[in-house]
C-alpha positions, 0 to 999 in steps of 0.5 A, spaced: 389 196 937 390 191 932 389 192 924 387 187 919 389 188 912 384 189 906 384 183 901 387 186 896 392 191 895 390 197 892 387 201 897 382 205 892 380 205 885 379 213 886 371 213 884 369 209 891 371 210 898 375 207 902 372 204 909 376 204 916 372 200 920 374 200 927 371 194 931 371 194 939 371 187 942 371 185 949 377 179 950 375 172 946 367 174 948 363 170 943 359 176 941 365 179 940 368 173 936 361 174 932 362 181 930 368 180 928 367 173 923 359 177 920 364 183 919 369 180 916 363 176 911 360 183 910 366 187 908 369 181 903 362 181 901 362 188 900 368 192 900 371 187 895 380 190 898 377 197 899 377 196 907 381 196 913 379 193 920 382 195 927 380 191 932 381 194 939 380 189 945 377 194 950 379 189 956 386 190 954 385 198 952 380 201 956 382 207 954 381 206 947 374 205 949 373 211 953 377 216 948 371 213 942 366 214 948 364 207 947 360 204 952 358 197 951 361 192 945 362 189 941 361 196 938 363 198 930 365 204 928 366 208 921 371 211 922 371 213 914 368 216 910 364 220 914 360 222 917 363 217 924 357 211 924 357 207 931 354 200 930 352 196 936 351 189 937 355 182 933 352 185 927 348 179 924 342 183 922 347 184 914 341 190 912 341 194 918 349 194 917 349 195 911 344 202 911 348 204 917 355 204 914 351 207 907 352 200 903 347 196 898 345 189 898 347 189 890 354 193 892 359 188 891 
């Protein structure tokens, strides 16, 4: 598993939560290439420094992948805050991602 820090260094300014967002990749695949890139976009767009992303290669950590019950990838999950959301897919589809992780088009 490999983590990419937040853009900023403050975790939190105490009013909005802070997202770990684990993404699950499958080698250098390009749906998995391009899930991470469109979240990479949506969370500097978004979350402006209160994110963290994991990405877990599942071809290097398989059992990663069966431990979070994840089946197919690439495969976004959010860890916190709760509750737990599975986004499946490369993530292109910004509303739809946006309502699953509980975000808005205006929060920035």
């Amino acid at each position: 598993m490999s983590r990419i820090p937040k853009t900023k260094s403050d975790a939190s300014n105490g009013q909005r939560d802070h997202y770990l967002l684990r993404l699950f990749m499958a080698g250098n695949g390009l749906n998995s290439q391009k899930a991470l890139v469109n979240l990479r976009t949506l969370c500097q767009k978004h979350l402006d420094g209160r994110y963290t992303i994991e990405t877990v290669d599942v071809v290097q950590d398989f059992q990663a992948a069966v431990k979070d019950n994840i089946l197919v990838t690439p495969a976004l999950i959010l860890v916190t805050p709760l509750p737990r959301v599975v986004v499946v897919g490369n993530l292109s589809d910004f509303p739809k991602v946006l309502a699953a992780l509980r975000l808005s088009e205006s929060e920035s």
